[in-house]
C-alpha positions, 0 to 999 in steps of 0.5 A: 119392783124395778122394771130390770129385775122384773125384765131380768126375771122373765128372759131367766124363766126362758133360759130355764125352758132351755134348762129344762130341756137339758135335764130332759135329755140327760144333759147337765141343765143348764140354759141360755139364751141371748137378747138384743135390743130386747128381742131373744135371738138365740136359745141353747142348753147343754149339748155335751153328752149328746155331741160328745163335745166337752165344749158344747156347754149352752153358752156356746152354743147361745153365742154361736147360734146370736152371731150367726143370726146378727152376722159378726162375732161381737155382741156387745149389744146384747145380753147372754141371760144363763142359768148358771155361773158360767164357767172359766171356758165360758166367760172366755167366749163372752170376752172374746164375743164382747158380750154386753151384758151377762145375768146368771141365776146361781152361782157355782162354787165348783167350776163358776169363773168368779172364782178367779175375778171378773177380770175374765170378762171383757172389760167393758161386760156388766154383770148380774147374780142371782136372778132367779137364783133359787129355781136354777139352783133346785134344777142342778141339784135335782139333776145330780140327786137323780143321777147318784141314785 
């Protein structure tokens, strides 16, 4: 197996702790966390219910929490690994954050930015899909089952 993947796989099994904790919560799960040279620096999941704050999504609060620790707003050395496609507000943040690199797990038909081109993105941001797709999707669709019953 190509050692990025695998690398890929295992910082995705952190962000769905971070996942996780949301869905604990009552928050919409999803997780992120933020890597640089290989080191995790950030961890967040959906604060939205609980600050009463639309915009407290776990990319947000990831890309916060890797600015303050590295003391400057670009993080172009770094890669956001978020459960979910982020949406539009999201991608905007890792613009304007220069992020480096972005891996998501599964994408989102509804609110996922790709619906309106990568071309949100910085240009200089790689992207990955799909990593560990079928285990943060189950998460989201878990959620919601739960909350229509």
């Amino acid at each position: 197996m190509n050692p990025i993947i695998q690398t890929d796989s295992l910082f995705m099994t952190e962000a769905l702790k971070e996942a996780r904790y949301a869905y604990d919560e009552g928050e919409v799960p999803v997780g992120a966390i933020v890597i640089c040279k290989g080191i995790i620096i950030a961890k967040a999941h959906n604060l939205t219910e609980r600050l009463v704050d639309c915009t407290a999504h776990a990319e947000i609060q990831a890309i916060t929490s890797a600015q303050n620790y590295l003391g400057g707003k670009y993080l172009d050395e770094c890669t956001l690994y978020v459960t979910i496609e982020p949406c539009v507000m999201c991608a905007g943040a890792t613009a304007w954050a220069k992020i480096g690199r972005i891996v998501f797990g599964a994408g989102d038909d509804k609110a996922g930015f790709l619906r309106f081109g990568e071309k949100l993105l910085h240009p200089s941001t790689q992207l990955t899909g799909g990593i560990l797709e079928k285990e943060c999707a189950e998460l989201m669709v878990n959620f919601f089952r739960a909350k229509r019953k």
